[in-house]
C-alpha positions in Angstrom: 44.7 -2.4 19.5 42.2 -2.2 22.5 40.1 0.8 23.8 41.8 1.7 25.9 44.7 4.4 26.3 47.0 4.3 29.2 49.4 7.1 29.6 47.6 9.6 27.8 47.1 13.3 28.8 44.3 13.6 30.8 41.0 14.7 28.4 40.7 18.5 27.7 37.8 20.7 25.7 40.5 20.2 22.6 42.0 16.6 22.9 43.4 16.9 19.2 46.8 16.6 20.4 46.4 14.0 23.1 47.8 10.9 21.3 48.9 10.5 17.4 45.8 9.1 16.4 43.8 12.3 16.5 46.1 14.7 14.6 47.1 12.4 11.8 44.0 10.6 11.2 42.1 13.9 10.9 44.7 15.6 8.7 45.2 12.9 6.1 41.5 12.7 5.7 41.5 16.2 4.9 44.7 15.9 2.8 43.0 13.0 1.1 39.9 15.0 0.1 42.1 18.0 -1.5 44.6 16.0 -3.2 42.3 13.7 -4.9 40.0 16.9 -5.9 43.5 18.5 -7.1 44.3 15.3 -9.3 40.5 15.4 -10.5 40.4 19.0 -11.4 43.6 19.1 -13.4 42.6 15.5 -15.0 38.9 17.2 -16.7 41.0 20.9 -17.3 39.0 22.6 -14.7 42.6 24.0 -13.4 45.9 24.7 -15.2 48.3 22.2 -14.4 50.6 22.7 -11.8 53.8 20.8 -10.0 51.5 18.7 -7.7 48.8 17.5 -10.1 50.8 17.8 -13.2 52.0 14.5 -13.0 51.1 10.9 -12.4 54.0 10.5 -10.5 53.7 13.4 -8.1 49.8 12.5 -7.5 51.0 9.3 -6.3 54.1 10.5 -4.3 51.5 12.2 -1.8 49.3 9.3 -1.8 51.7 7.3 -1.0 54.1 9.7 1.5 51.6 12.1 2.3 48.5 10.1 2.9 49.1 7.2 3.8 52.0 7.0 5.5 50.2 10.1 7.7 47.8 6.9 8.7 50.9 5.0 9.3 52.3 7.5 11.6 49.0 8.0 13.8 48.4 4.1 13.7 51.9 3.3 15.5 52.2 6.6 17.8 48.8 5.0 19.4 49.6 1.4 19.2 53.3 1.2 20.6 52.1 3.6 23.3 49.5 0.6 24.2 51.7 -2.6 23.3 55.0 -1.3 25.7 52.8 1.3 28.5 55.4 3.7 27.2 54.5 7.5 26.4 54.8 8.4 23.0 54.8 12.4 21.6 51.5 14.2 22.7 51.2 17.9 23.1 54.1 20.1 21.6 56.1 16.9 20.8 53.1 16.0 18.4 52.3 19.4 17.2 55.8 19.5 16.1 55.3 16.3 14.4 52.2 17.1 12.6 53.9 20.6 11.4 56.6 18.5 9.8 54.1 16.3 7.7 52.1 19.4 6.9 55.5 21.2 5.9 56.4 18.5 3.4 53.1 18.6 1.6 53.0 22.3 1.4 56.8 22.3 -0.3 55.9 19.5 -2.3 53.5 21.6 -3.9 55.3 25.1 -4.0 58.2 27.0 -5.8 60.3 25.6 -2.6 60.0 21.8 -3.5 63.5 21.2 -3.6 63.3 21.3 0.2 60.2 19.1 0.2 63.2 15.7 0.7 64.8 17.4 3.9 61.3 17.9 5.6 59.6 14.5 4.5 63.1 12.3 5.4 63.3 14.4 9.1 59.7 13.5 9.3 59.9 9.6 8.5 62.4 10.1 10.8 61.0 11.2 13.5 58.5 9.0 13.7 61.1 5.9 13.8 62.5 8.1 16.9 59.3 8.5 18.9 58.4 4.6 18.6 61.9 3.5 18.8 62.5 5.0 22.2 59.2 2.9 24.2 59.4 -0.1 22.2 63.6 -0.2 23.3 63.3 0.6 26.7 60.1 -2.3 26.8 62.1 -4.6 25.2 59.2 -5.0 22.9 61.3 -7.1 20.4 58.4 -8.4 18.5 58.0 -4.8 17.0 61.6 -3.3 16.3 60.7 -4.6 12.6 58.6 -1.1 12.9 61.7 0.8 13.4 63.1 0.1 10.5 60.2 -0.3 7.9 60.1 3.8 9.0 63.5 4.3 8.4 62.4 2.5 5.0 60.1 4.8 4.2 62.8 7.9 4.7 65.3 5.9 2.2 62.2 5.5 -0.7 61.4 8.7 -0.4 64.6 10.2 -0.6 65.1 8.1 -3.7 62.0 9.3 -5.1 63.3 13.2 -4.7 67.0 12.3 -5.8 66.0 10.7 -9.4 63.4 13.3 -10.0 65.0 16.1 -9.8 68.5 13.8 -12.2 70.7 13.6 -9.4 70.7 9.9 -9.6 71.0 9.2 -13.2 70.5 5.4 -12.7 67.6 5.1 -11.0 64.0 6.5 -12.4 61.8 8.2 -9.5 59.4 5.1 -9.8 61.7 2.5 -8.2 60.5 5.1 -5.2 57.2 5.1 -5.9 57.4 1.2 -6.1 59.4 0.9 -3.2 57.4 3.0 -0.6 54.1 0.7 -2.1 55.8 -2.8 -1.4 56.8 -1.1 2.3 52.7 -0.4 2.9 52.2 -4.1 1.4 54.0 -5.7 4.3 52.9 -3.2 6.5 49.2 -4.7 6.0 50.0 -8.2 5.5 51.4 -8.1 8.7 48.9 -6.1 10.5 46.4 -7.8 8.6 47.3 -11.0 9.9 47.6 -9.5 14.0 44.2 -7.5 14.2 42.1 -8.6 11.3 41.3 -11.8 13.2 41.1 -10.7 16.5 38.8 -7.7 15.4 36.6 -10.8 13.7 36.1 -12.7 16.7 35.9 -10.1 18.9 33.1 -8.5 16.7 31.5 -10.9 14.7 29.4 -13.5 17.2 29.8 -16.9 16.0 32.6 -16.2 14.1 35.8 -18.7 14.6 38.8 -17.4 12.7 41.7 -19.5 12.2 45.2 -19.4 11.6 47.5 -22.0 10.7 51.0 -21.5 11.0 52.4 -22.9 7.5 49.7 -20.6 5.5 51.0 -17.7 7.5 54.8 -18.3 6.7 53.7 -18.6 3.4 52.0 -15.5 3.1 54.6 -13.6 4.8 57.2 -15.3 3.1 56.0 -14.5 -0.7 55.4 -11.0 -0.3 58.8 -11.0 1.1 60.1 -12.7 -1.8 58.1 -10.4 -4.1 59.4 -7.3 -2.6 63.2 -8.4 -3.1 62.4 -9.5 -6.3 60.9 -6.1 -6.6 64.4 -4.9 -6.9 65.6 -6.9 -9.4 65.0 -7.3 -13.1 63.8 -10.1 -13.3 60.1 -10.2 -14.2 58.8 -13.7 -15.2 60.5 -14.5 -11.5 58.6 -11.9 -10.1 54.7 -12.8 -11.6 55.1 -16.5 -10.3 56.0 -14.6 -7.0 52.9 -12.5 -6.9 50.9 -15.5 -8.0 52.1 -17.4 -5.5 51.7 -14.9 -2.8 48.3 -14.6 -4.2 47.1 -18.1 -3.2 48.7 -17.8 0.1 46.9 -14.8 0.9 43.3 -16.0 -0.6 44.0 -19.0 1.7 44.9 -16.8 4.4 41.4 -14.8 4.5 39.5 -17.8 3.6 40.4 -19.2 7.3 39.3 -16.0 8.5 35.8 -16.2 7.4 34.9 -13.1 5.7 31.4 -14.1 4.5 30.7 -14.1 8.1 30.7 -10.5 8.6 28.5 -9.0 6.3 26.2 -8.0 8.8 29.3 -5.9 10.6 30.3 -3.5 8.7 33.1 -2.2 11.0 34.4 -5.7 10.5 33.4 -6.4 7.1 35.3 -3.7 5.2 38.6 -5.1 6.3 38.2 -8.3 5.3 36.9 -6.8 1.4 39.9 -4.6 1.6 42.3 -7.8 2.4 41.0 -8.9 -0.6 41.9 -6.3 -3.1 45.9 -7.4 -1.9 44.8 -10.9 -3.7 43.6 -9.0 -6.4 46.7 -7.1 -6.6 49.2 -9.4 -6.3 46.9 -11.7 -9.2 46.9 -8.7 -11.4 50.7 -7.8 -10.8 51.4 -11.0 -11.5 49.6 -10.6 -15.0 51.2 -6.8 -15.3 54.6 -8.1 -14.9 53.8 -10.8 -18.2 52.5 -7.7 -20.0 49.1 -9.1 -20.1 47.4 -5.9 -18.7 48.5 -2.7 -18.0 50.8 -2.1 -15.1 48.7 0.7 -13.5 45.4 -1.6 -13.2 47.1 -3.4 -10.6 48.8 -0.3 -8.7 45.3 1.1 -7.6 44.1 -2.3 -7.0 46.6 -2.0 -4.1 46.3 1.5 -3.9 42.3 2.2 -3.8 40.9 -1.3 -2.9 43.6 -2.2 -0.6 45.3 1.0 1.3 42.5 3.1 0.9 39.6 0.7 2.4 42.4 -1.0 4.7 43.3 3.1 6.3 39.8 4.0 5.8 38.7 0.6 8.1 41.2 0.9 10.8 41.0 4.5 11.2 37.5 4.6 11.9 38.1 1.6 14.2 40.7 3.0 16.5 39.2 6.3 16.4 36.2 4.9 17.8 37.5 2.6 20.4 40.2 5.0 21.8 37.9 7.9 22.1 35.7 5.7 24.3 32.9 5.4 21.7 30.8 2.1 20.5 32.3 -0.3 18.0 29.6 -0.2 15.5 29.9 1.7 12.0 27.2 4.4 11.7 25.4 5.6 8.6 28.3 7.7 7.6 31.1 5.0 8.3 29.0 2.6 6.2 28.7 5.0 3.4 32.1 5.5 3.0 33.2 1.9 3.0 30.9 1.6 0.0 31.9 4.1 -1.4 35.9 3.7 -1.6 35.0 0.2 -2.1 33.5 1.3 -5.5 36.0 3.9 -6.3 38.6 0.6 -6.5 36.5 -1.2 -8.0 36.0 1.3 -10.9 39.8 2.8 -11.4 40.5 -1.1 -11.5 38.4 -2.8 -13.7 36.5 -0.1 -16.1 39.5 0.5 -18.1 40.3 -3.1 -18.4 36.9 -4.2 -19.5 36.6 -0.7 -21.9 39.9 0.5 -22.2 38.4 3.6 -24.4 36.7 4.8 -20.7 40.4 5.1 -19.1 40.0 8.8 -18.2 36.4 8.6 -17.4 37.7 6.0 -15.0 40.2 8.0 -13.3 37.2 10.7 -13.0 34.7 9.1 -11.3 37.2 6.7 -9.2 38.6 10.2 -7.9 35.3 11.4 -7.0 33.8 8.5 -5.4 37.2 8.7 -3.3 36.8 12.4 -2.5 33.1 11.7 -1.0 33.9 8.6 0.9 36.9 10.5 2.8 34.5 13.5 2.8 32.0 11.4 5.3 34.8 10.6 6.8 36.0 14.0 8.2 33.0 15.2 8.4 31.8 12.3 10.9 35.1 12.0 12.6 36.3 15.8 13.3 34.3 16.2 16.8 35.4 12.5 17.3 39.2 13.1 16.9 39.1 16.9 18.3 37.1 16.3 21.7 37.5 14.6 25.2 36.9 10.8 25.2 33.2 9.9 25.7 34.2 7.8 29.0 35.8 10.1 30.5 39.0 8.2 30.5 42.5 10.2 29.4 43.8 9.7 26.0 
């Protein structure tokens, strides 16, 4: 995604609802913060446990739905409106949108969370709607995949309400969980592989990423595989998958040249999220033996890789569609460091002293709350005013 934003409403004292970016970056910063502090507070019994926090499941149900695909939603609004020179919703359109997200999270968390599935699917929905309509009438066919990896989302989350609450007896909420994760997995291998890249050579001076087509296919191809096997119960199958997919991708981001950007921290933290997929898909594929515990490689994927990965683009396209430099300031930088340690901890401390598990969860929370702290904090006159060029959008 470049800087610039064609078709956008002209610049006004408020631009919050000029393109998607702005709303839904800002709000699942803020939504990241409270959650995580939620989670944290109920965790160390400094609140009474309630229907959001109360379980693990829930907890990651609005990481996963509320969260993240919030970044999801503002990433693609912007970015189909620049790959087709279509419109996509601004103004009411995206108020409306943002009030649906921000419906589904209150319900989630209320006496009314039974109609928490109606709002969240109509949402997912939604979404698919306001980027099917540009990229169809572009004939952008490279990007229809998008349509339906929304429409994806919907389905998992659907499933996740329907076996909670028993109405499907043979399916446990998790296969929700797990299938709205392996959606965000291809969702970043994919983007990974278009901007990651580009963003290096375009940022990093001497810097000569490459790309070879076989290594590609193969890194598409396994986490492909791994996702249908995903589905199936058939686990030894599914570790050589995720080991395999695991070289691919190491080899991937070796072409890439990551120990090249060190010195570019806008550039830099997507490369060392990349990396916590490899770690993912090597410790899934050690889960899935029952050699470590299952939940060491979630929030490898989880912290390390969707939470540096959102955290990285969003402060990317927030600064080079609102006209500003991009360069990582002081408060960018922290937070990179600082989600970067979060994963770090939540992943390995309980493996290497399985006794610290809940001390684990505590600080990891933390360290999360503070780096998406700087990040609101730095980013709420960015993502709520005019663009610093002038220029609409």
């Amino acid at each position: 995604m470049g800087s610039s934003a064609s078709q956008a409403i002209p610049g006004r004292q408020n631009a919050l609802w000029n393109l998607g970016f702005r709303p839904f970056f800002l709000l699942a910063g803020i939504f990241s913060v409270a959650s995580i502090l939620a989670w944290v507070s109920q965790l160390s019994g400094l609140s009474g446990a309630y229907r959001y926090a109360a379980s693990p499941l829930w907890h990651a149900h609005e990481m996963i739905f509320g969260y993240a695909f919030a970044v999801v939603a503002g990433f693609l609004l912007t970015a189909v409106r620049n790959w087709t020179n279509q419109p996509t919703p601004s103004g009411r359109p995206l108020i409306l949108l943002a009030l649906l997200w921000g419906l589904g999270r209150i319900l989630a968390a209320s006496p009314w969370f039974d109609y928490a599935p109606l709002s969240d699917a109509v949402f997912a929905l939604a979404v698919a709607a306001a980027i099917a309509r540009p990229l169809l009438q572009s004939g952008n066919r490279r990007n229809y995949f998008f349509i339906a990896v929304l429409c994806g989302f919907s389905a998992a989350n659907l499933l996740f309400y329907l076996a909670a609450s028993g109405l499907l007896t043979f399916m446990v909420p998790d296969q929700g969980i797990r299938t709205g994760l392996d959606l965000l997995l291809f969702l970043m291998t994919v983007l990974g592989g278009r901007v990651i890249p580009m963003f290096t050579a375009n940022g990093v001076p001497g810097s000569k990423p490459l790309r070879k087509t076989w290594i590609e296919r193969a890194a598409l191809g396994s986490i492909l595989a791994l996702l249908l096997l995903d589905l199936l119960p058939w686990p030894l199958l599914s570790a050589i998958a995720a080991a395999v997919a695991a070289l691919a991708n190491l080899s991937r981001l070796a072409l890439w040249q990551p120990w090249r950007t060190l010195r570019t921290p806008l550039v830099w933290i997507l490369h060392a999220s990349y990396a916590w997929i490899v770690v993912y898909l090597v410790l899934q594929s050690l889960a899935l033996t029952g050699l470590i515990p299952a939940s060491s490689a979630r929030h490898a994927l989880t912290v390390g890789a969707i939470g540096g990965l959102t955290l990285g683009m969003m402060t990317r396209v927030a600064r080079g569609h609102t006209g500003r430099e991009l360069r990582a300031g002081p408060a960018e930088v922290l937070a990179y460091l600082l989600v970067q340690c979060a994963a770090g901890v939540r992943v390995f401390l309980p493996l290497l002293v399985p006794q610290a598990y809940f001390a684990a969860l505590l600080v990891s929370g933390c360290l999360w709350a503070v780096a998406f702290a700087a990040f609101v904090g730095r980013f709420f006159p960015i993502l709520t005013q005019p663009r610093a060029d002038g220029r609409p959008g």
